[in-house]
MARKETOR-186272 format. One record per residue: x, y, z of N, C-alpha, C in turn; residue number from 1; chain. Coordinates in steps of 0.001 Angstrom, whole numbers, plus 500000, padded with zeros to 6 digits. Layout:
! residues N
      nu      nv      nw     cau     cav     caw      cu      cv      cw  voti  filo
       X       Y       Z       X       Y       Z       X       Y       Z   NUM     A
...
! end
This chain:
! residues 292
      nu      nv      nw     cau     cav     caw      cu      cv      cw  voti  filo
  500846  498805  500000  500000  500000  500000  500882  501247  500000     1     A
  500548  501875  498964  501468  503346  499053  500862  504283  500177     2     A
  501920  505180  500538  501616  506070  501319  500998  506924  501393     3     A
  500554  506976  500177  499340  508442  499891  497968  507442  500039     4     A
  497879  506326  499673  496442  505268  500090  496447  505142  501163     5     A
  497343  504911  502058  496990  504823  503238  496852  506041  503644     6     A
  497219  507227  503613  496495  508873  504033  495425  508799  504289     7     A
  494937  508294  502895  493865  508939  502440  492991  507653  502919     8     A
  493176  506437  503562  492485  505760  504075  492193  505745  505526     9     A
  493059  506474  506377  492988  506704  507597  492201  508327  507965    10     A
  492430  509052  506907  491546  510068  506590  489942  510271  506253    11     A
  489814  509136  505609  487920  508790  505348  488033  508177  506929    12     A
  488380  506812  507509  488412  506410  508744  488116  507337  509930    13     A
  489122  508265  509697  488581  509505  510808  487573  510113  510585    14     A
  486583  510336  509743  485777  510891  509332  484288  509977  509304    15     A
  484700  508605  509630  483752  507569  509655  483051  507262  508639    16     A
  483877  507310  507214  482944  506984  505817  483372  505816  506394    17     A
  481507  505158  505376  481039  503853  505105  482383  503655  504949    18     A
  482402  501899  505119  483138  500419  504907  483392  501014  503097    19     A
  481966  501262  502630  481771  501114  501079  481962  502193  500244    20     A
  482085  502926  500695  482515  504879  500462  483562  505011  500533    21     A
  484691  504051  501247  486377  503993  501527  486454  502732  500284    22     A
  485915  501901  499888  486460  501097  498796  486138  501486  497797    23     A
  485224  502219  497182  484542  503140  496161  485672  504013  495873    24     A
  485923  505203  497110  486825  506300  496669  488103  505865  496586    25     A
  488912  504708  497001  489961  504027  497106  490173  504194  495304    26     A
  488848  503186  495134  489014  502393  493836  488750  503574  492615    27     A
  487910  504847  492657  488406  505639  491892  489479  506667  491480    28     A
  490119  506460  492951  491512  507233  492750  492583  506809  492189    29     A
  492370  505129  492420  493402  504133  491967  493556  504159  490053    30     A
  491966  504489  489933  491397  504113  488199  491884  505818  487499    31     A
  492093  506704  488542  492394  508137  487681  493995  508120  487818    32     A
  494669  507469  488587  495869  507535  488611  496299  506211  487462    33     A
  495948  505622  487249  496273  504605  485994  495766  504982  484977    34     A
  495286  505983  484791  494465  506916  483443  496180  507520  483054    35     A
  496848  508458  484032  497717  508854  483372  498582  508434  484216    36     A
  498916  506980  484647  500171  506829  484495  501458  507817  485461    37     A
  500540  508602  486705  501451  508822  487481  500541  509302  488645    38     A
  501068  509210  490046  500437  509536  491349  499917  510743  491193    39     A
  498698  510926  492109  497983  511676  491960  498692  513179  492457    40     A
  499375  513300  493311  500671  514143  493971  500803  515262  492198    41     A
  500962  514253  491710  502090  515225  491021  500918  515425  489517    42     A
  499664  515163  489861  498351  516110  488771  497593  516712  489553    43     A
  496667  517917  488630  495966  519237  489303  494789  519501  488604    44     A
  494273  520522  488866  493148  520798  488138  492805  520178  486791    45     A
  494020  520670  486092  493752  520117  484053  493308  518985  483843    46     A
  494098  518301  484816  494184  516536  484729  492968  516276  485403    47     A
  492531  516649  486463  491304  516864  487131  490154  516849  485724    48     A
  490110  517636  484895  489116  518448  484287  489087  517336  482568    49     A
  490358  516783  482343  490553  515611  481747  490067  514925  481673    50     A
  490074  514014  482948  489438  513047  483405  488215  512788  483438    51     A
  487453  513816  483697  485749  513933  483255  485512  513845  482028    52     A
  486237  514878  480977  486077  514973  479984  486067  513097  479742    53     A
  487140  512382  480234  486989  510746  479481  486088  509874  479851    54     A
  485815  510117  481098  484560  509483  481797  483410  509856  481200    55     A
  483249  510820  480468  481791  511226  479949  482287  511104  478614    56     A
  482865  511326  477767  482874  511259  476209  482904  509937  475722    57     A
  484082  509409  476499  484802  507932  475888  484523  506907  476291    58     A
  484306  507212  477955  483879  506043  478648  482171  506040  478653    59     A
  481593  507372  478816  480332  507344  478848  479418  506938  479825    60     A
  479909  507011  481189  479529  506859  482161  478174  507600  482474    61     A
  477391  507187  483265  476355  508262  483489  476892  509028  484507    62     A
  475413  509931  485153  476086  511104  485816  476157  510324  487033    63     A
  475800  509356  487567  475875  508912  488847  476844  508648  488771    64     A
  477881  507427  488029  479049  507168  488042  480248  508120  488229    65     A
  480016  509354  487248  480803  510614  487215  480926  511229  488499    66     A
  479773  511797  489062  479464  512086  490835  480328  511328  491589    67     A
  480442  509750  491491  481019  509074  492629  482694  509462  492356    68     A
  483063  509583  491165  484606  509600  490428  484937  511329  491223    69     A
  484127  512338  490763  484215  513415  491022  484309  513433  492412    70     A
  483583  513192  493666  483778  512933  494967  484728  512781  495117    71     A
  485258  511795  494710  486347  510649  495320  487663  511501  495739    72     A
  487871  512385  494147  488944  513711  493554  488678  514639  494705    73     A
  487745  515056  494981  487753  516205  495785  487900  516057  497404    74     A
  487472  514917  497479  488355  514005  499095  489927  514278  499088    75     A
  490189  513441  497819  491759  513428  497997  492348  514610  498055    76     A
  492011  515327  496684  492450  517195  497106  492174  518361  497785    77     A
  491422  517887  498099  490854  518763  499554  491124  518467  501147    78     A
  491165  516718  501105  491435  516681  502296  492737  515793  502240    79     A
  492723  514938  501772  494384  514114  502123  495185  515164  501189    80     A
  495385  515600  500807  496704  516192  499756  496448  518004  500073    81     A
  495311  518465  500676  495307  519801  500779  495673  520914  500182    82     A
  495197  520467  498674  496383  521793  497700  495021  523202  497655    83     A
  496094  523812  497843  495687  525776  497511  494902  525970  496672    84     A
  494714  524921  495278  493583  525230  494605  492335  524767  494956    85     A
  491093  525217  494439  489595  525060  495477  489558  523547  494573    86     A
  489711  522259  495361  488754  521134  495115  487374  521595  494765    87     A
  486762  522127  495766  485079  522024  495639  484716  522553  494445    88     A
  485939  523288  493363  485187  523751  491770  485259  522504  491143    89     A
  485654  521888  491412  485889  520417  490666  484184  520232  490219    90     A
  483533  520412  488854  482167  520116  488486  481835  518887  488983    91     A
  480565  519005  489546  479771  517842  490142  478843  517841  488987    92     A
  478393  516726  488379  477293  516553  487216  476067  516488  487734    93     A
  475231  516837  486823  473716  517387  487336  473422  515788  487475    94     A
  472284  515288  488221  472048  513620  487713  470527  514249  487715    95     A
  470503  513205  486481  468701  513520  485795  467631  513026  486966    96     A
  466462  514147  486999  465357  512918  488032  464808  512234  487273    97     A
  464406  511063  487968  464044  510121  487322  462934  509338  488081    98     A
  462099  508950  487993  461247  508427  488886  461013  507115  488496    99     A
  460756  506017  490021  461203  504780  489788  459487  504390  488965   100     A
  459972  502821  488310  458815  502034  488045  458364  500916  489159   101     A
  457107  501507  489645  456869  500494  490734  456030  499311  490262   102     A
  455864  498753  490562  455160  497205  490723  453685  497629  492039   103     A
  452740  497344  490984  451095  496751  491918  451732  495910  493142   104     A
  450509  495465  494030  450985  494293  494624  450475  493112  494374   105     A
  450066  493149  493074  449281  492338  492672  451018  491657  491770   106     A
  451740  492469  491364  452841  492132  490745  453501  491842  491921   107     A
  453733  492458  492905  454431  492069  493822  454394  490640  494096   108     A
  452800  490178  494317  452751  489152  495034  453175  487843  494385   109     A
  452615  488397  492509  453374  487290  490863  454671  486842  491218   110     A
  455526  487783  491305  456668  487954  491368  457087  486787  492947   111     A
  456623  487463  493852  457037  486580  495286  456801  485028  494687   112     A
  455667  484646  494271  455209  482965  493765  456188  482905  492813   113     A
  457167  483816  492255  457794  482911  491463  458883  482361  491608   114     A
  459545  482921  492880  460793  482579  493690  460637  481133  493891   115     A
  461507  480438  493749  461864  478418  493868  462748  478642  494875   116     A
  463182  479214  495897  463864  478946  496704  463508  479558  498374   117     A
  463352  478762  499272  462535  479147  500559  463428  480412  500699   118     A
  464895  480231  500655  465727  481652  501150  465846  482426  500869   119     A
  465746  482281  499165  465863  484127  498408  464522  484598  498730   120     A
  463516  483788  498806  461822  483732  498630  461534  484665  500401   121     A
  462352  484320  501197  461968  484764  502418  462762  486126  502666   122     A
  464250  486228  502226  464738  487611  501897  464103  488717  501149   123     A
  463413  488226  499698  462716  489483  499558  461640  489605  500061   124     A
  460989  488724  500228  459363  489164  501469  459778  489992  502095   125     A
  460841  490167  503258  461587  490456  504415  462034  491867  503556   126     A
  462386  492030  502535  462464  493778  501616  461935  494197  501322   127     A
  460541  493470  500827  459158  494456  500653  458434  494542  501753   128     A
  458500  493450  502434  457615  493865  503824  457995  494901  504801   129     A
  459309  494963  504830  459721  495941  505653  460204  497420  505181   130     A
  460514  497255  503574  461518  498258  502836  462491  498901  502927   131     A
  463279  497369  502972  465037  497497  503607  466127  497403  501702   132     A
  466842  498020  502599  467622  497998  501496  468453  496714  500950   133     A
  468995  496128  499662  469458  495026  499907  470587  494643  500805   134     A
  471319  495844  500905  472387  495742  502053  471938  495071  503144   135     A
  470814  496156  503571  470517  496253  505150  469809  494274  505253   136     A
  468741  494096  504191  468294  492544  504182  468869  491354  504772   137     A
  470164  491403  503732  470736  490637  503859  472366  490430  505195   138     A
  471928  491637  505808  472487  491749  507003  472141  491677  508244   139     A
  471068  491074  508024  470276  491104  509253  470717  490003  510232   140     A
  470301  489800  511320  470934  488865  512705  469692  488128  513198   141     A
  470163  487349  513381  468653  486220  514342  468064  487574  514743   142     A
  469204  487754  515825  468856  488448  517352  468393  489780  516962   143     A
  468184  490600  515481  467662  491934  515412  466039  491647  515198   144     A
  465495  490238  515361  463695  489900  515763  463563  490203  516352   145     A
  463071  491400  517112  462026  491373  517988  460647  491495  518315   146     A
  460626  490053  518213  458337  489691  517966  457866  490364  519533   147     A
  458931  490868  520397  457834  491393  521771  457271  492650  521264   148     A
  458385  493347  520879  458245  494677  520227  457585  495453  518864   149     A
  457475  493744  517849  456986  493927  517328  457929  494470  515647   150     A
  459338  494820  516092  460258  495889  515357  461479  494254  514988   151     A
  462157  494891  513827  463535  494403  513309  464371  495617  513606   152     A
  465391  495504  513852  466417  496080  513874  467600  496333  512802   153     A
  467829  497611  512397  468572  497874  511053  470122  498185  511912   154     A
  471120  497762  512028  472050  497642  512553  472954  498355  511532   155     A
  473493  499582  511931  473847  500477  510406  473411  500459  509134   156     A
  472216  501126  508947  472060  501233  507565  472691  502033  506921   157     A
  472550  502523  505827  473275  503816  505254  473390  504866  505979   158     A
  474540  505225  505579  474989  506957  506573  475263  506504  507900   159     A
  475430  504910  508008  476057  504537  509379  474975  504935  510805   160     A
  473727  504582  509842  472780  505005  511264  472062  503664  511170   161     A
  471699  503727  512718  470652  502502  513389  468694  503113  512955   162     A
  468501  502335  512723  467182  502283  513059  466049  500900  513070   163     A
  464628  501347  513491  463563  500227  513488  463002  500870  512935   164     A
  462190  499240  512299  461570  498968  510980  460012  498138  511646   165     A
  458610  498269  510739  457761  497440  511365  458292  495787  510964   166     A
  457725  495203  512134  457680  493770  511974  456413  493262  511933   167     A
  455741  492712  510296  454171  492816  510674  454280  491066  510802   168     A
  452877  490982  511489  452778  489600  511849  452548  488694  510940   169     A
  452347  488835  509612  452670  488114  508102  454331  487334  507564   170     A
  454843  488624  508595  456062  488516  508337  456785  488110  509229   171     A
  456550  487516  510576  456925  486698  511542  456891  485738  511462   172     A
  455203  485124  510962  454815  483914  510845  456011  483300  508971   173     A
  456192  484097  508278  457037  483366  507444  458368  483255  507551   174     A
  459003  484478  508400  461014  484027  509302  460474  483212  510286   175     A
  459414  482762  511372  459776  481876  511828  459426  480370  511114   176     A
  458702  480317  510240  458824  479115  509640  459782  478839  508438   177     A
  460575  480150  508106  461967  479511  507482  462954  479307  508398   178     A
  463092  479448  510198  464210  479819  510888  463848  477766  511010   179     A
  462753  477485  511508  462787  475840  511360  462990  475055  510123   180     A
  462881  475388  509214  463170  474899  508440  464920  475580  508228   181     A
  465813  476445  507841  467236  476493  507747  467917  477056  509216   182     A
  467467  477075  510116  467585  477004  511588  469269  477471  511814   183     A
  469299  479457  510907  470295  479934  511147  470892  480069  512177   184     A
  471635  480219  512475  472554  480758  513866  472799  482021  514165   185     A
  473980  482936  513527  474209  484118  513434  473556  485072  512501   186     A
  473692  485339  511414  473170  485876  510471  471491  485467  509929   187     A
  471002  485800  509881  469343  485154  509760  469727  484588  508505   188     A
  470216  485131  507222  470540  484854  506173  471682  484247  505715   189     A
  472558  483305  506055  474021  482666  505787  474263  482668  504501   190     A
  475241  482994  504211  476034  482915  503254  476726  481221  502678   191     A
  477283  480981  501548  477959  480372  501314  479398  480378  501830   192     A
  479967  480937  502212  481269  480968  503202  481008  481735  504635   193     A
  481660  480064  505274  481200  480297  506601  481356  481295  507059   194     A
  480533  481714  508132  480722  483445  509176  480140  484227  508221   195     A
  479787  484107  507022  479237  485830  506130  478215  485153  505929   196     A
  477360  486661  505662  475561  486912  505067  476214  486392  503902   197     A
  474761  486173  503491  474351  485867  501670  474862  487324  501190   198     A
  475442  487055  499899  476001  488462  499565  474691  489020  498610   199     A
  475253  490071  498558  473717  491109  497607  474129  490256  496006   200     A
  475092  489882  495749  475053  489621  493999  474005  488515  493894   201     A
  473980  487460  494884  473262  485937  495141  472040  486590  494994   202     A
  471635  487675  496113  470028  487844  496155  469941  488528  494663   203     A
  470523  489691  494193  470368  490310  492419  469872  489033  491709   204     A
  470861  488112  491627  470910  486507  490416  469091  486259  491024   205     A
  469199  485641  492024  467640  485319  492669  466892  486127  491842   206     A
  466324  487277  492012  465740  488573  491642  465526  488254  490509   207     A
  466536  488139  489072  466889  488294  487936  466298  487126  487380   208     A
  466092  485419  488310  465518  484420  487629  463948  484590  487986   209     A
  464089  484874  488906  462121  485155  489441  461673  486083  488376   210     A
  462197  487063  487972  461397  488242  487213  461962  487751  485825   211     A
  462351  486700  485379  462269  486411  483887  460642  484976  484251   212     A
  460463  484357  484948  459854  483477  485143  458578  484754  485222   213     A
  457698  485679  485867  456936  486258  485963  456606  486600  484686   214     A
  457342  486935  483872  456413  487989  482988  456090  488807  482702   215     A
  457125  489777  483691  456592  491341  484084  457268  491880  483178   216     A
  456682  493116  482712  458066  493739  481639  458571  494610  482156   217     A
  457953  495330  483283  458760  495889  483994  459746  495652  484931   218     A
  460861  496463  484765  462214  495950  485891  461754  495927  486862   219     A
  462962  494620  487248  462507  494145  489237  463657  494306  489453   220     A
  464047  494534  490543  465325  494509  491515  464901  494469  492465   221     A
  465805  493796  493858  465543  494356  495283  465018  495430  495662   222     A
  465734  496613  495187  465345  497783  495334  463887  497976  494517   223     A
  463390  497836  493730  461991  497618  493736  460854  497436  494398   224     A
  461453  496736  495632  460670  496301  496318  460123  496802  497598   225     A
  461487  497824  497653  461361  498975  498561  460836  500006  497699   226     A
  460933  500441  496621  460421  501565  496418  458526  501467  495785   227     A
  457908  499777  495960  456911  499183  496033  456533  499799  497564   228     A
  457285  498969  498782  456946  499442  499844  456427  500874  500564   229     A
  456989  501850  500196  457263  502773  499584  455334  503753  499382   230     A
  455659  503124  498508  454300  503846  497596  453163  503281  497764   231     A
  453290  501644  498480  452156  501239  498622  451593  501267  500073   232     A
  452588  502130  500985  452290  502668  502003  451630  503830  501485   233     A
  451875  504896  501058  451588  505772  500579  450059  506126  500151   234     A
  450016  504892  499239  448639  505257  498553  447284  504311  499896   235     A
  448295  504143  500538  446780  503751  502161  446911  504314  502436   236     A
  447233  505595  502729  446776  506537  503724  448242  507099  504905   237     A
  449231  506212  504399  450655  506381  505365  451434  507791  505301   238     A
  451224  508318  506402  451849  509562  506667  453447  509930  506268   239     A
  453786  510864  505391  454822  510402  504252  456569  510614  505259   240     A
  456239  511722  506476  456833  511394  507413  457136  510302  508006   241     A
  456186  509117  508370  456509  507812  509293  457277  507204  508115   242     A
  456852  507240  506926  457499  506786  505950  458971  507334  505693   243     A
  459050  508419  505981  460711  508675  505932  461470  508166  507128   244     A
  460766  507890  508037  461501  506965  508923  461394  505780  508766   245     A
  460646  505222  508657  460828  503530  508142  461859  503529  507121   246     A
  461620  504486  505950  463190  503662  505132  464747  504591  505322   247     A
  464679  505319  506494  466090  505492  506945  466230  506766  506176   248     A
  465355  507543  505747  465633  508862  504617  466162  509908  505473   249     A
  467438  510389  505528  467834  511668  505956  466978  513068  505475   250     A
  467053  513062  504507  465478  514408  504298  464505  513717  503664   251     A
  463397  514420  504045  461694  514717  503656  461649  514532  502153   252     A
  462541  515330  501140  463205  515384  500166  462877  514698  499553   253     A
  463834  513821  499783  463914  511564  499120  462634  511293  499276   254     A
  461886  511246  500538  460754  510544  500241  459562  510900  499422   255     A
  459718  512384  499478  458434  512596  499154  458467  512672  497481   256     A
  459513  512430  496642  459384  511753  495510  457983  510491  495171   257     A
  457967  509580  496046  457093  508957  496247  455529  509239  496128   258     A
  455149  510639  496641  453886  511834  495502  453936  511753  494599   259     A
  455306  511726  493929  454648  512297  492366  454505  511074  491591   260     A
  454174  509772  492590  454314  508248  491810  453087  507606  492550   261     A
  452433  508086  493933  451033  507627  494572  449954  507526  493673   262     A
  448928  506809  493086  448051  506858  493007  447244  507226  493538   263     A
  447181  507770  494881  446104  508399  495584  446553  509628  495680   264     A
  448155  510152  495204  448081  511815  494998  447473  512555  493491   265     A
  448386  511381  492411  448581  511572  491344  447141  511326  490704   266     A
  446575  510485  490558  444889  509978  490141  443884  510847  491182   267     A
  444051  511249  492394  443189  511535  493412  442398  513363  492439   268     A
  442956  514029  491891  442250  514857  490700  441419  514229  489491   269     A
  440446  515060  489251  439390  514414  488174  440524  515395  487092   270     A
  440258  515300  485669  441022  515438  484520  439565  516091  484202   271     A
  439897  517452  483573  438990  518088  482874  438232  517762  482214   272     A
  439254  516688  481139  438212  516242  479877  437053  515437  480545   273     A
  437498  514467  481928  436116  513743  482250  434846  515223  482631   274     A
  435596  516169  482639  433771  517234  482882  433616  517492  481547   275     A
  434203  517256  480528  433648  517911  479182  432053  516911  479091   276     A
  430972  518022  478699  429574  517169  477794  430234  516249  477009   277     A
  429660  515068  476956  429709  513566  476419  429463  514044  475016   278     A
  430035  514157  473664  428811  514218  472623  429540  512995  471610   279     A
  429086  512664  470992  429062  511645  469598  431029  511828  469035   280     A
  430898  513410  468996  432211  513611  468249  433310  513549  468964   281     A
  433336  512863  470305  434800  512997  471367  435140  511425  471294   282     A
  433810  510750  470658  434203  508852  470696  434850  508615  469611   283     A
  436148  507889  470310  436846  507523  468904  436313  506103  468521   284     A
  436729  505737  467306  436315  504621  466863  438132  503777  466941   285     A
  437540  502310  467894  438785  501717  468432  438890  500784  467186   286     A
  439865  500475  467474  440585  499339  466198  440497  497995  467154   287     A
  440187  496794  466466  440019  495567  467685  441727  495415  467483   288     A
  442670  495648  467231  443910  495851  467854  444863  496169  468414   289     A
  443989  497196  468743  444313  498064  469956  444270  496949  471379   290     A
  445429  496986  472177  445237  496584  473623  446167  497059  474501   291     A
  445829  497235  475910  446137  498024  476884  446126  497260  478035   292     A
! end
């Protein structure tokens, strides 16, 4: 390990970035310094301003990717290497909004029947029922059940914070009848190598064979299933606050994206044209090949 990685690794450390925010920014400093072929010490702004330019022209990264690359740069020159010129002009890329595609629960539930395996099958229940992240899922502990209380326990989620999640009684009655049947020990979820969780790529693959078996044409992921959770709190009547605490949202912000995707915000207005007078000339004439 060179001496400027380790700086700059005891430097995020003091600062308490994620486990995954120190291998991320590690790994893009490592990928801009093998761009040109010499330590980062001895490039500056130009090379700085380069580097985007290749990430977006050549490489074609989106803006999320660019953001994480751009971060990474302005850690190192701002805080491990401290040079006189302003890091923080370093352009941050706009990232487009985008609003997710959710799944009915009528898809939800397609989708759950199509899982062939009690464990991936009980992990994502356990992500839509609760609307955990795949991280947080598949990190979970016997011992973060608690059926007195009623709550699971999120044992660092993102941003390195704790929180509770509901534990509904749908969802008791199916971890405790997978805990007798694979009758974990440590991790509710075991992994293939002893002592570790199931890793997130295992549950993705899972995910990826269930939603070719469904039928859905819309994308599934884990994260789907939270942002299902999500909205289908939402459109009952769930206060969009309790909802930013159930899924760990640092601002109001994040969640309330979730409006402009409710059916009970978005549909809850009548559409003008339904007050227009009915007359002869507003009916179109359908084609029997038309379907919807």
């Amino acid at each position: 390990m060179t001496p400027l990685r380790q700086r700059m690794l005891e430097d995020m450390g003091i600062r308490n970035l994620s486990a995954n925010t120190q291998l991320s920014y590690l790994q893009q400093v490592s990928s801009y310094a093998k761009h040109f072929h010499r330590s980062p010490e001895g490039l500056g702004p130009q090379e700085v301003r380069a580097y985007q330019v290749f990430l977006t022209a050549e490489r074609k990264l989106s803006a999320a990717s660019i953001g994480i690359a751009t971060s990474a740069l302005r850690f190192l020159y701002k805080v491990t290497l401290k040079q006189n010129w302003a890091p923080d002009e370093i352009p941050m890329p706009k990232k487009p909004f985008k609003l997710p595609v959710v799944l009915s629960p009528e898809e939800v539930m397609h989708f759950l029947d199509c899982i062939d395996s009690i464990k991936h099958k009980t992990i994502l229940m356990t992500a839509y029922a609760a609307g955990l992240r795949v991280s947080e899922v598949t990190h979970l502990k016997v011992t973060d059940i608690d059926s007195q209380r009623m709550v699971l326990r999120i044992d660092q989620g993102k941003g390195n914070r704790d929180r509770y999640v509901m534990l509904s009684p749908r969802l008791l009655d199916v971890l405790r009848s997978y805990w007798k049947l694979e009758r974990p020990d440590f991790w509710l979820f075991p992994g293939n190598i002893p002592g570790q969780p199931i890793s997130k790529n295992a549950v993705e693959l899972a995910c990826q064979k269930a939603h070719r078996a469904t039928g859905i044409t819309k994308p599934i992921t884990p994260h789907s299933l939270r942002h299902a959770f999500a909205t289908h709190l939402l459109e009952s009547g769930t206060d969009v606050r309790r909802i930013q605490l159930l899924l760990g949202h640092r601002s109001l912000a994040t969640t309330s994206r979730y409006l402009k995707i409710a059916t009970s915000t978005v549909c809850a207005t009548v559409s003008p044209f339904d007050l227009l007078p009915k007359t002869d000339s507003l009916q179109p004439t359908v084609s029997p090949q038309v379907h919807f």
